[in-house]
Backbone as a printed PyTorch tensor [residue, N CA C, xyz], in Angstrom:
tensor([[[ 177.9840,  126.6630, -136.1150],
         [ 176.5700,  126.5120, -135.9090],
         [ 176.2110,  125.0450, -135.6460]],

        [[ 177.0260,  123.5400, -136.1990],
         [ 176.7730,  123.2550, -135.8580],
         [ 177.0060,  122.4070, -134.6980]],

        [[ 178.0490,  122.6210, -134.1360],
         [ 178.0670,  122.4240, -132.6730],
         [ 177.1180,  123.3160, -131.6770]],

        [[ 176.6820,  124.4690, -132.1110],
         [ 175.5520,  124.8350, -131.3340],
         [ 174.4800,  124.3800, -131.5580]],

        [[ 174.0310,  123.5830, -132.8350],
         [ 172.9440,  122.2480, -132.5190],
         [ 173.1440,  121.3500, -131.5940]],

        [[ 173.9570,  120.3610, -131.7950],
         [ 174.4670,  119.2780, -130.5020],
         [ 174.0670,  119.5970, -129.9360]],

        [[ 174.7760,  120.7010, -129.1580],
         [ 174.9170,  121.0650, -127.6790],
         [ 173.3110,  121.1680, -127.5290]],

        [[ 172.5140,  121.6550, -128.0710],
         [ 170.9610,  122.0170, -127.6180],
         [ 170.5340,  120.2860, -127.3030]],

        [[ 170.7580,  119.8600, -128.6030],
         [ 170.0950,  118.3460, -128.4540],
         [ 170.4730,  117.7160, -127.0630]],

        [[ 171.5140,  117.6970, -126.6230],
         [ 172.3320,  116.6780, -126.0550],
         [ 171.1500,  117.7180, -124.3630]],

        [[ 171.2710,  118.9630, -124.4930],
         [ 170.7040,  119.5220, -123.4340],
         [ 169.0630,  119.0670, -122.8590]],

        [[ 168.9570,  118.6810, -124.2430],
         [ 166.9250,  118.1190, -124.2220],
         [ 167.1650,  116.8920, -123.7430]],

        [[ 168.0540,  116.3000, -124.6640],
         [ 167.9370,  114.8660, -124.1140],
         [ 168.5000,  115.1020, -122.2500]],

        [[ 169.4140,  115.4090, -121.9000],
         [ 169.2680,  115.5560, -120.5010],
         [ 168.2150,  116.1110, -119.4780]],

        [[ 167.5230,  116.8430, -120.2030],
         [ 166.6840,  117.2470, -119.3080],
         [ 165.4140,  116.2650, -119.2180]],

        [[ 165.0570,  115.8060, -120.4710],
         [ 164.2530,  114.7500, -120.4180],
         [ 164.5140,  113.5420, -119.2830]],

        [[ 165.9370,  113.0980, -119.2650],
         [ 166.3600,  111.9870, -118.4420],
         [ 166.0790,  112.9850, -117.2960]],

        [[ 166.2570,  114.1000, -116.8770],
         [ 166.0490,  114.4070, -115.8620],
         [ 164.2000,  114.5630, -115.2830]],

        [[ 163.6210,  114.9880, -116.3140],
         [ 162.2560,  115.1820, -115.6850],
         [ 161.7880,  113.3380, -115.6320]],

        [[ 162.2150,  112.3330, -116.2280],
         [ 161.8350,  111.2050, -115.9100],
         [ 162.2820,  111.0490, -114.6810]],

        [[ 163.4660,  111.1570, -113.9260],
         [ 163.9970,  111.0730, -112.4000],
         [ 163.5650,  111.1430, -111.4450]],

        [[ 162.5680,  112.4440, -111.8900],
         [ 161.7670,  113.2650, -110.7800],
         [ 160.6010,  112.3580, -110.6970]],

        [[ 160.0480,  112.2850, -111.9480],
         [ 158.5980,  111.8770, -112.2110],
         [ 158.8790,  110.1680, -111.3530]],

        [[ 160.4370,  109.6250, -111.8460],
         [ 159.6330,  107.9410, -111.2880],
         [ 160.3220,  108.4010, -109.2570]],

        [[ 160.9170,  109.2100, -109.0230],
         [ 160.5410,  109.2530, -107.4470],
         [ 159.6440,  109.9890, -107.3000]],

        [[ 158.4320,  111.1490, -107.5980],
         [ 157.2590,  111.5120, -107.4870],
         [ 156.1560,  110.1260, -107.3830]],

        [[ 156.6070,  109.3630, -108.2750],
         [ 155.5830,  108.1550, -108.4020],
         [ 155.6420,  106.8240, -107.0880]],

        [[ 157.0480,  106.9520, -106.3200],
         [ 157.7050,  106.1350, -105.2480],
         [ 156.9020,  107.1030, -104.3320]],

        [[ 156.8240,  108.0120, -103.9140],
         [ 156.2210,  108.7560, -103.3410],
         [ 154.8120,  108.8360, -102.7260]],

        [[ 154.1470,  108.8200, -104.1440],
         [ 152.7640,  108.6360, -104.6050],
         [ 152.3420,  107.1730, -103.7570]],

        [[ 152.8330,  106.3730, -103.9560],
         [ 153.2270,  104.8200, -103.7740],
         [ 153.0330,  104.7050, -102.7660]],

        [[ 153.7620,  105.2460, -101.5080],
         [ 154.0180,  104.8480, -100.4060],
         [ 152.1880,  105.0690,  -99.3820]],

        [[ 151.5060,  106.4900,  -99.4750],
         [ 150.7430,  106.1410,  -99.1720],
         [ 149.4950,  105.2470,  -99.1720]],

        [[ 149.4860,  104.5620, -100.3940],
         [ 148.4120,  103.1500, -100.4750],
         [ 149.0310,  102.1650,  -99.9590]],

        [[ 150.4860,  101.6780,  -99.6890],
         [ 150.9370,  100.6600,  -99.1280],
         [ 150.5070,  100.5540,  -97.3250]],

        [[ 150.0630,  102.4130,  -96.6700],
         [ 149.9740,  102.2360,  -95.7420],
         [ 148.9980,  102.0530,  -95.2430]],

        [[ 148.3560,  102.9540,  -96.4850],
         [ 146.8330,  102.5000,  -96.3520],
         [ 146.1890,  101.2270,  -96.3710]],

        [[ 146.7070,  100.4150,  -96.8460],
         [ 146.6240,   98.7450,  -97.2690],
         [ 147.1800,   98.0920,  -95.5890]],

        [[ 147.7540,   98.0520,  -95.3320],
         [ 148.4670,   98.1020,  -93.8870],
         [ 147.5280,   98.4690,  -92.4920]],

        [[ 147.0320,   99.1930,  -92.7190],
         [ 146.3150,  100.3310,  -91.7100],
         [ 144.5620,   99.2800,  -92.1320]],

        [[ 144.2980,   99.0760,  -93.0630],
         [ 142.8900,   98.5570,  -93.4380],
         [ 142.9560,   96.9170,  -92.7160]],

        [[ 144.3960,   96.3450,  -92.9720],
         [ 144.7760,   95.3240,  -92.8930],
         [ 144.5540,   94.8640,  -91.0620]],

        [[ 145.3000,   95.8990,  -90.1690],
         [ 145.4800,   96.2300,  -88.9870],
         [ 143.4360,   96.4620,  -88.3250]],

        [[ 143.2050,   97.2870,  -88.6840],
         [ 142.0750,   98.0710,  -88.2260],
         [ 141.0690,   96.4210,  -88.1180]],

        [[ 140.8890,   95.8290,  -89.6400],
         [ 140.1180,   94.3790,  -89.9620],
         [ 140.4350,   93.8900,  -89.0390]],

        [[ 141.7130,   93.0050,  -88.4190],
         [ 141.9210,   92.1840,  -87.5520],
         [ 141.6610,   92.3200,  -86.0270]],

        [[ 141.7530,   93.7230,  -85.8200],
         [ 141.2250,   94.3610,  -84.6120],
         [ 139.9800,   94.0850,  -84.2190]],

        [[ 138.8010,   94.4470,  -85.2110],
         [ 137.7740,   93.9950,  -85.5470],
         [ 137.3150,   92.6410,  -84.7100]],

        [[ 138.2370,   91.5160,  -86.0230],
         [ 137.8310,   89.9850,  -85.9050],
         [ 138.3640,   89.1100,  -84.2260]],

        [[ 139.1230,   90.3310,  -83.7020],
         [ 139.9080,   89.8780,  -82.2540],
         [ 138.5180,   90.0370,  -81.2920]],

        [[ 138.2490,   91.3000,  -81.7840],
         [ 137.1890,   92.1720,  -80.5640],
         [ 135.9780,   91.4300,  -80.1650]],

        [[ 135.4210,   91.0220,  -82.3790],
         [ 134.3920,   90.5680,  -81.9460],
         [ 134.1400,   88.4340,  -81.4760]],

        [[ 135.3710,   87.9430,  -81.5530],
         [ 136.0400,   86.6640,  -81.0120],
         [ 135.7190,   86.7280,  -79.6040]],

        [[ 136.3760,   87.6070,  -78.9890],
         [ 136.3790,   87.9960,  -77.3590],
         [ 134.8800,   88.3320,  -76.7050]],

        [[ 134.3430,   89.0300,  -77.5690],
         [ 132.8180,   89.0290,  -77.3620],
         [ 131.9220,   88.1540,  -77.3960]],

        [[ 132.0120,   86.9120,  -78.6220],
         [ 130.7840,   85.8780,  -78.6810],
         [ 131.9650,   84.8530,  -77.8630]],

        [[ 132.9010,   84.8390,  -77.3770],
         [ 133.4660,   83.7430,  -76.7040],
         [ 132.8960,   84.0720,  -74.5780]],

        [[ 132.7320,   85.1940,  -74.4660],
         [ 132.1750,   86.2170,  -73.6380],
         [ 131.0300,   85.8690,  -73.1900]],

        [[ 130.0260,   85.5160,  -73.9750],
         [ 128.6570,   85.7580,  -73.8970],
         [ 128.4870,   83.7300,  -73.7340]],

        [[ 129.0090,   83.6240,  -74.7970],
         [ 128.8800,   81.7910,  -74.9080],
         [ 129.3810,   81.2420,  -73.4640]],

        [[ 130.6680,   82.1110,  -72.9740],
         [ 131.0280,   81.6360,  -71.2620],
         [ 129.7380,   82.0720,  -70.0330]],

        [[ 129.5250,   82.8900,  -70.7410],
         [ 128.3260,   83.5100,  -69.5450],
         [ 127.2690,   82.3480,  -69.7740]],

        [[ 126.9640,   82.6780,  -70.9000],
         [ 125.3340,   81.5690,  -70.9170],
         [ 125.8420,   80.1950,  -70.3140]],

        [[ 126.7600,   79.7140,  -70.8450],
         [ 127.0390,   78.1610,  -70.2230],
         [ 127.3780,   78.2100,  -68.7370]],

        [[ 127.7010,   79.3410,  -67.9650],
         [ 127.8920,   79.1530,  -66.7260],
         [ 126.2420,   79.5540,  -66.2900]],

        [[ 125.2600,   80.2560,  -66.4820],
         [ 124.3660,   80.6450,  -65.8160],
         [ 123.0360,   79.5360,  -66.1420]],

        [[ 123.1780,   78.8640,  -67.5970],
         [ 122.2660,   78.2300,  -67.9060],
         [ 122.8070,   76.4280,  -67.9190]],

        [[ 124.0330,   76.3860,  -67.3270],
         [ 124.2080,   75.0720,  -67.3250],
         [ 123.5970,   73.7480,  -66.5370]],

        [[ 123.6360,   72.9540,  -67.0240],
         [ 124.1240,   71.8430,  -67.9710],
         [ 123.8620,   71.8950,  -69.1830]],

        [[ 122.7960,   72.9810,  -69.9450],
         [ 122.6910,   73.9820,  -71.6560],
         [ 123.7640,   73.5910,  -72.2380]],

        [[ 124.7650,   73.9850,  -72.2510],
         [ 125.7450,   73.9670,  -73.0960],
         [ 125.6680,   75.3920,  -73.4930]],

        [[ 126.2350,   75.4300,  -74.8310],
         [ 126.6140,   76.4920,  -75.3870],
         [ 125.6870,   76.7170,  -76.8090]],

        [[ 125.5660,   78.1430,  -76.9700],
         [ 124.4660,   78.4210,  -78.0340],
         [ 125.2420,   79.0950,  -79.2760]],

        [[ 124.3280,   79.1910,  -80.5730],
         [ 124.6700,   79.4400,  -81.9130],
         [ 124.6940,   81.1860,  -81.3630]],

        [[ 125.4420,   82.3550,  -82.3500],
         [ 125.4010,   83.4330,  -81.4840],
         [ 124.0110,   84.0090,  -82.1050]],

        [[ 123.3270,   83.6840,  -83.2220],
         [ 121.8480,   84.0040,  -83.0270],
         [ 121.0520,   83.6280,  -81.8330]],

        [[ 121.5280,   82.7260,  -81.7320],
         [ 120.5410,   82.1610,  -80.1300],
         [ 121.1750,   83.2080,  -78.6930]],

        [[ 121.7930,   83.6480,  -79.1590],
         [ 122.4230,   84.3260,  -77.7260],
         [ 122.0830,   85.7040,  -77.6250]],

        [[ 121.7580,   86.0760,  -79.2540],
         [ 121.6960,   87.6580,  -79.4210],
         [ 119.5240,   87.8080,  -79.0660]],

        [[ 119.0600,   86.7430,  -79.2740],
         [ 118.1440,   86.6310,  -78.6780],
         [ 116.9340,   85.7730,  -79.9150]],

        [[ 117.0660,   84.8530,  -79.8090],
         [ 116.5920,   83.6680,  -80.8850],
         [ 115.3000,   83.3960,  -80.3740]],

        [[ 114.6240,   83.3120,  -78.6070],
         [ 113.4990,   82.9370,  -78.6090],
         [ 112.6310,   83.9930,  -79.0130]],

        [[ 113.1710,   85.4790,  -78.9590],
         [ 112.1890,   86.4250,  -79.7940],
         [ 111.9840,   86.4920,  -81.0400]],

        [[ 112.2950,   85.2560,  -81.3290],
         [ 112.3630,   84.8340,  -82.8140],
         [ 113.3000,   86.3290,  -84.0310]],

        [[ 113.2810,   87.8790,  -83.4110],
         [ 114.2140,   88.8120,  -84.0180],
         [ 115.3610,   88.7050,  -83.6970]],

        [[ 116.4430,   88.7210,  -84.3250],
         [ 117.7230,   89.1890,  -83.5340],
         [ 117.5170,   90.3910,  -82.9280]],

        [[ 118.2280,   90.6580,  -81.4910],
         [ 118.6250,   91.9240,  -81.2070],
         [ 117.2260,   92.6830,  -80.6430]],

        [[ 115.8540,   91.5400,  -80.5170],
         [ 114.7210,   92.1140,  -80.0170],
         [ 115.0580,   91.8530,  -78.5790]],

        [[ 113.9530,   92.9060,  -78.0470],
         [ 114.2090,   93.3870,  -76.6290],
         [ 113.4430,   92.4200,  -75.9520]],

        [[ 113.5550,   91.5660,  -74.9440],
         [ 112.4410,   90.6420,  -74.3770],
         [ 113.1260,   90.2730,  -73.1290]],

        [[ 112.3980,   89.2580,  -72.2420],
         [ 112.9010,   89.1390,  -70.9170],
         [ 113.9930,   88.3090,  -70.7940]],

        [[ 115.2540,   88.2000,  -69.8840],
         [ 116.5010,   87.2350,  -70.5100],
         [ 116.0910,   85.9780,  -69.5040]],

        [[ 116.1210,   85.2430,  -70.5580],
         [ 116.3080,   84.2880,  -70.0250],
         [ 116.7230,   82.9600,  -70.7380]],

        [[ 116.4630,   81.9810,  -70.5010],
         [ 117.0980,   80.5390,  -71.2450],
         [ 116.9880,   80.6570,  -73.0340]],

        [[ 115.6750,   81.1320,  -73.1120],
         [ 115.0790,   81.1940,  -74.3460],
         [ 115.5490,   82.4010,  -75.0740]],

        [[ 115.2390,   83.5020,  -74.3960],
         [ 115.8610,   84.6900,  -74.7790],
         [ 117.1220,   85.6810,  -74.0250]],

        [[ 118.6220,   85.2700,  -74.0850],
         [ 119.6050,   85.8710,  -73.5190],
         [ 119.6220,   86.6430,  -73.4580]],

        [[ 119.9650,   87.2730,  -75.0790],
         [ 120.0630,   89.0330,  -75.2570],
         [ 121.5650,   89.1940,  -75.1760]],

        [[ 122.4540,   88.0740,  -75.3520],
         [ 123.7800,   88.5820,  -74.7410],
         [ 124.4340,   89.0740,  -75.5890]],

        [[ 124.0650,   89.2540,  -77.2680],
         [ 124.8810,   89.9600,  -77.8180],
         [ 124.3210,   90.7820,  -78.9970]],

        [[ 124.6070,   91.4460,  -79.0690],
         [ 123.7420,   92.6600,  -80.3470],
         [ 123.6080,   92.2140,  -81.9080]],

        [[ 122.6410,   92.8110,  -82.6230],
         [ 122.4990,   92.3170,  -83.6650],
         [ 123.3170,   92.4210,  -84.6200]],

        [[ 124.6270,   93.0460,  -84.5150],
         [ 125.8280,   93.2630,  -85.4780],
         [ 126.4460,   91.8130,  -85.1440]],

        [[ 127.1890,   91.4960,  -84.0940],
         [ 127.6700,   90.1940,  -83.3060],
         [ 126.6200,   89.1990,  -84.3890]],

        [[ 125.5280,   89.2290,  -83.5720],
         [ 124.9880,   87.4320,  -84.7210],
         [ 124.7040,   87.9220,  -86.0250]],

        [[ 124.4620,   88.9070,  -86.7340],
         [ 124.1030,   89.0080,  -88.2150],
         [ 125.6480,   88.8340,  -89.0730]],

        [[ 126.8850,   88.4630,  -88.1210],
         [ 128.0040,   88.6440,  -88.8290],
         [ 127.9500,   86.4590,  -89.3060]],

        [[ 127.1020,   86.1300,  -88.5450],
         [ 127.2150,   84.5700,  -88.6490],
         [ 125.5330,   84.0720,  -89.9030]],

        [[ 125.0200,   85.1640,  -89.5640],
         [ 123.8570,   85.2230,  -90.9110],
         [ 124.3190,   85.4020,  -92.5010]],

        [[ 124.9770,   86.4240,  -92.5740],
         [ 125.4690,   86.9100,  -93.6310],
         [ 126.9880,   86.4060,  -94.0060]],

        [[ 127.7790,   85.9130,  -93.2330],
         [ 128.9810,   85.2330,  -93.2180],
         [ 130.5130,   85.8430,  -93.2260]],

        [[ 130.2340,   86.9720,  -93.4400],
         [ 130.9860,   87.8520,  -93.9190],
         [ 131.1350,   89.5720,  -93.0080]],

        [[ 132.1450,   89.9170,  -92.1730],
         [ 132.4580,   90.8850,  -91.6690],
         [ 134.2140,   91.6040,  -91.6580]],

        [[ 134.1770,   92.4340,  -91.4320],
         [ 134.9250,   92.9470,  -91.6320],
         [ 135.9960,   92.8130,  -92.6120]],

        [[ 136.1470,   92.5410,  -93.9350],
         [ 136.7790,   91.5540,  -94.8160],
         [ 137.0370,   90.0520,  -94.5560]],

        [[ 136.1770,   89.7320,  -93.7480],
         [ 136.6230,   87.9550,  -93.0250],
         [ 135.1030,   87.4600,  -93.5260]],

        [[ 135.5680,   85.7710,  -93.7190],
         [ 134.5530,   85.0700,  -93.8050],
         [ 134.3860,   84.4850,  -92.8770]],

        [[ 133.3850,   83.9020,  -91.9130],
         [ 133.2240,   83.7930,  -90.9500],
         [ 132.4310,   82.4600,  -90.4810]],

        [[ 132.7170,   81.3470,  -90.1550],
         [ 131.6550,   80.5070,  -89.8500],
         [ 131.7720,   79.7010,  -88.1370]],

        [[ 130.7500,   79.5480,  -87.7920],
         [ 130.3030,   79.6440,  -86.2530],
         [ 129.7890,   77.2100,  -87.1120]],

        [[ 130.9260,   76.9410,  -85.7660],
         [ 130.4400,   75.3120,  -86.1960],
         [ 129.9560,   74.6560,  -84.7230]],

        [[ 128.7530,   74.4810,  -84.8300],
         [ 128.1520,   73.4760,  -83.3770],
         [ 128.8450,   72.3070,  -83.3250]],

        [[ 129.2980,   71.6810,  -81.4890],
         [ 129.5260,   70.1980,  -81.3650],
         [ 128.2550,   69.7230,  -81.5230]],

        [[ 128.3920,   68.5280,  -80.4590],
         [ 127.3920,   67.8280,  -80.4470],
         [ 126.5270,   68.4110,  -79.2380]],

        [[ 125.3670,   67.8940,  -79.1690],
         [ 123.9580,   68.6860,  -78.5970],
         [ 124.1850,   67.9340,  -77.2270]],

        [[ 124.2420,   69.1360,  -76.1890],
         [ 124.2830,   68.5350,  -74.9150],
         [ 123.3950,   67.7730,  -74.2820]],

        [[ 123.8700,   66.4630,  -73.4440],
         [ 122.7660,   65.2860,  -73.1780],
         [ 121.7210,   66.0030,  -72.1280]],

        [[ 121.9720,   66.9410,  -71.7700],
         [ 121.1330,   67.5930,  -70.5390],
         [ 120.5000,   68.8120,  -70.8350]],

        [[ 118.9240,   69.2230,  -71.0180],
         [ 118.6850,   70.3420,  -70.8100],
         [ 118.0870,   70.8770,  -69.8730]],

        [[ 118.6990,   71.9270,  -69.7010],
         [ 118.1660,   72.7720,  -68.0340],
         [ 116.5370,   73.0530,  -68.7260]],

        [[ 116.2300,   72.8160,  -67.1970],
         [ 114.7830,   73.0620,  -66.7010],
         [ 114.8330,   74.5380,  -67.4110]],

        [[ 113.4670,   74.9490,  -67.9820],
         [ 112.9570,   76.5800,  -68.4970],
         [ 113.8100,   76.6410,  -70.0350]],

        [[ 114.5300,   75.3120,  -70.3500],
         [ 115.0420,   75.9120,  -71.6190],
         [ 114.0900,   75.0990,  -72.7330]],

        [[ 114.1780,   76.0840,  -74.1370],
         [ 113.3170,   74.7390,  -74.9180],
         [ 114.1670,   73.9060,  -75.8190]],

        [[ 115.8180,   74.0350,  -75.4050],
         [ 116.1510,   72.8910,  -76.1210],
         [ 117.6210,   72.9380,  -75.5620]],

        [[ 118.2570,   71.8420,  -75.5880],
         [ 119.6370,   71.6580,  -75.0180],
         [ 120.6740,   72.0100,  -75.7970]],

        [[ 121.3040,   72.7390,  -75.5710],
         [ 122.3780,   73.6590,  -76.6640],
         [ 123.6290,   72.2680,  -76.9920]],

        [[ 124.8870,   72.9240,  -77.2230],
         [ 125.9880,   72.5270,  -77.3690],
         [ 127.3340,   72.3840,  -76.5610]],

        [[ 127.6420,   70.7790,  -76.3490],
         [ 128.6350,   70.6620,  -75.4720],
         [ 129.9120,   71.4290,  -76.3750]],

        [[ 129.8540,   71.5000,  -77.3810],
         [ 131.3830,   72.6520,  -77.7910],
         [ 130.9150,   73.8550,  -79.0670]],

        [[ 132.0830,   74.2770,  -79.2610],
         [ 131.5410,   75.1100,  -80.4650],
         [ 133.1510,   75.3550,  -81.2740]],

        [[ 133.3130,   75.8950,  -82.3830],
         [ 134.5590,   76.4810,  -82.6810],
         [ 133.4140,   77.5630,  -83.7880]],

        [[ 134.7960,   78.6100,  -84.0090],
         [ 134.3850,   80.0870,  -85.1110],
         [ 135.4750,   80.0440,  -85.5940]],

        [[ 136.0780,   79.9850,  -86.6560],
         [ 136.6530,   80.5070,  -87.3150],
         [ 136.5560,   81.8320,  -88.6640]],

        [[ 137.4680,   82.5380,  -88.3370],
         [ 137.4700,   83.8420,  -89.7890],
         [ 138.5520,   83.9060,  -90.5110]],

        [[ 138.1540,   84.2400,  -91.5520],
         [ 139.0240,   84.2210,  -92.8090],
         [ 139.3370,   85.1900,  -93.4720]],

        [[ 140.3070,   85.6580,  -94.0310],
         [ 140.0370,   86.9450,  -94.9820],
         [ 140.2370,   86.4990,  -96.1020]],

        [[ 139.3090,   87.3900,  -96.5550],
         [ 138.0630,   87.2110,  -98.3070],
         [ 139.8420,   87.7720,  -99.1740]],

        [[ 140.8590,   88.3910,  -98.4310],
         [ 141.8200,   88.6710,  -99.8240],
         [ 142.8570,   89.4640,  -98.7550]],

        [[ 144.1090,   89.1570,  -99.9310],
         [ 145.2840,   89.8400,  -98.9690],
         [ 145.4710,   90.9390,  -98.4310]],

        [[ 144.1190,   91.7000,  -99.0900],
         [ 144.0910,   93.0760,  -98.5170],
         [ 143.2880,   93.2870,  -97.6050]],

        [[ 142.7050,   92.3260,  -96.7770],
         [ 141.7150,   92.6470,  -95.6970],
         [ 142.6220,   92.1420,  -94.5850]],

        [[ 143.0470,   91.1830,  -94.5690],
         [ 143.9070,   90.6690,  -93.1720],
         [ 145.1720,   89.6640,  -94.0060]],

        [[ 145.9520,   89.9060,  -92.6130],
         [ 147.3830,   89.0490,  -92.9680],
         [ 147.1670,   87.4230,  -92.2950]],

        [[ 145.9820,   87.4160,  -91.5810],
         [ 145.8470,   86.1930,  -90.4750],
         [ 144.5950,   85.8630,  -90.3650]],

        [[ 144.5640,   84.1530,  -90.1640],
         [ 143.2050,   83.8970,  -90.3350],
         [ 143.0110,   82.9980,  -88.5990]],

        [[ 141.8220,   83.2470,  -87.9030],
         [ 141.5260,   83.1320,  -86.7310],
         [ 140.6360,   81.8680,  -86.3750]],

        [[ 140.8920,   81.6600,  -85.1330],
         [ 140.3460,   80.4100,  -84.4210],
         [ 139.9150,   80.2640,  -83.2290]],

        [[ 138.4990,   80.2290,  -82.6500],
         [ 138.6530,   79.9760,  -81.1200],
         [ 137.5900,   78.9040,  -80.6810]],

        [[ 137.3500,   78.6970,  -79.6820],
         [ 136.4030,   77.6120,  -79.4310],
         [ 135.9230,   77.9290,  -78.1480]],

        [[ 135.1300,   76.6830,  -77.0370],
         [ 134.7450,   76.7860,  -75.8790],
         [ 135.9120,   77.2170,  -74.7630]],

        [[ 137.3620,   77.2690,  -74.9900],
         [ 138.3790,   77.2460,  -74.2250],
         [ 138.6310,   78.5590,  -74.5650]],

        [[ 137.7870,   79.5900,  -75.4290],
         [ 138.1450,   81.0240,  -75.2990],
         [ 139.5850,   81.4580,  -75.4030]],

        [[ 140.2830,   81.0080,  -76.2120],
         [ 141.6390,   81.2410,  -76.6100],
         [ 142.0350,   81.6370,  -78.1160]],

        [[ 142.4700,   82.4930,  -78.4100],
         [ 142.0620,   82.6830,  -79.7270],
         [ 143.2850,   82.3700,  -80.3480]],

        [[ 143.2280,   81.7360,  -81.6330],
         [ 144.6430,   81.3580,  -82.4280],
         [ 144.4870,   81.5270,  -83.8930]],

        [[ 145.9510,   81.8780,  -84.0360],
         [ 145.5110,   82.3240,  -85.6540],
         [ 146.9660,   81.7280,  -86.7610]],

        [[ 146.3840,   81.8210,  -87.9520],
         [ 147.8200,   80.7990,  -88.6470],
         [ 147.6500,   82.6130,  -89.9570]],

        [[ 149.0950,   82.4420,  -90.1270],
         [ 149.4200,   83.0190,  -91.8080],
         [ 148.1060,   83.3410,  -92.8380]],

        [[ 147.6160,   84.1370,  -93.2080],
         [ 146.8810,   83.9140,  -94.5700],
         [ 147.3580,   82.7720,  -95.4270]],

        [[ 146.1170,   82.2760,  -96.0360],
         [ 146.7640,   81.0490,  -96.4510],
         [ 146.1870,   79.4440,  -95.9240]],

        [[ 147.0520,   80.0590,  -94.9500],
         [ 146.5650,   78.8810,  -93.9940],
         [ 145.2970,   78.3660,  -92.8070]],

        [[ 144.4830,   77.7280,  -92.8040],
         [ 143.4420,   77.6620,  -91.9820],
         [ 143.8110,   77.8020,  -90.5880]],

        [[ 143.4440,   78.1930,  -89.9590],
         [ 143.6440,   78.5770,  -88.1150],
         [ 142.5290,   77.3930,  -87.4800]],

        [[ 143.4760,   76.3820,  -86.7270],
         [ 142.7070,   75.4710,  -85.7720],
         [ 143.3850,   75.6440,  -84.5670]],

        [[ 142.5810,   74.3590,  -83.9490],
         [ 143.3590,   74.5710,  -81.9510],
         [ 144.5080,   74.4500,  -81.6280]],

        [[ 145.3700,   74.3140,  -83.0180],
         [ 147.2010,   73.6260,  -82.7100],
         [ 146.9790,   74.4480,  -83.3630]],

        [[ 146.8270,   75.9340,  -83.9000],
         [ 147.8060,   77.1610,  -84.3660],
         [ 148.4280,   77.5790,  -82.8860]],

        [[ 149.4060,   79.1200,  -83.3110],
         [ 149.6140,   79.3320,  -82.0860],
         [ 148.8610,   80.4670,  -81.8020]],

        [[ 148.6940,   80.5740,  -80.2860],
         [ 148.0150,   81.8030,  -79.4150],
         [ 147.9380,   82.7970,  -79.7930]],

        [[ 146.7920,   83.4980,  -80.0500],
         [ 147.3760,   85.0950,  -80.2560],
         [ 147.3940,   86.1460,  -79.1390]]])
């Protein structure tokens, strides 16, 4: 009898080691979809901060070619600043562009989009303002975005009047000597 104790014990204790086996690859398992999900959030954000780069770099090339010797404008001023609303409907022109929607400049109001922090920096104020404008914009500009944490982006972004966008490591700040993206 009592080797037919043992034997039971020795059977629990194996099965125990066995339902732990299962349970820590059930849990590897479990695992894998938040890593992709983290990945996929990571991906989707930067997509985002590319799209909307290409857009106010877009609008800032347009206005400075149509309104020049202007320079270049803040992207509230572009989304439509002489209607004193963002994103109000009015006639385009020097004062009021309209060139970009009120998501585009409220991301430079509020500072913060798509997990990125975001700040829009004026050069200096161009020596010339075109006739019909009420004030002479900017001979340069740079934007840079950031992500607020490792889980929003892997890369932090850079572009300026030369419409090239560059980005460095999280971590690291993104200027005009990062490389290209």
């Amino acid at each position: 009898m009592e080797n037919k104790m043992k034997k039971t014990n020795q059977s629990g204790s194996a099965l125990l080691i066995e339902m732990l086996v299962v349970c820590a690859i059930a849990l590897v398992f479990l695992s894998m979809p938040a890593i992709y999900a983290t990945k996929l959030l990571q991906a989707n954000n930067q997509s985002n901060v590319v799209t909307e780069l290409r857009r106010i770099n877009l609008s800032e090339s347009w206005f400075w070619r149509v309104y020049s010797p202007n320079g270049y404008e803040t992207p509230q001023y572009l989304a439509n600043a002489g209607a004193g609303n963002i994103g109000a409907v009015a006639a385009q022109n020097c004062n009021t562009p309209g060139l970009l929607g009120a998501e585009a400049a409220s991301i430079f109001v509020t500072g913060t989009y798509s997990g990125y922090n975001w700040t829009f920096t004026p050069g200096p104020t161009s020596p010339t303002q075109k006739s019909g404008c009420n004030a002479a914009g900017f001979t340069t500009y740079t934007i840079t975005a950031t992500p607020i944490s490792t889980a929003n982006g892997k890369y932090s972004y850079f572009t300026d009047q030369t419409m090239i966008i560059r980005f460095a490591p999280q971590g690291q700040t993104a200027s005009a000597s990062s490389p290209i993206w």
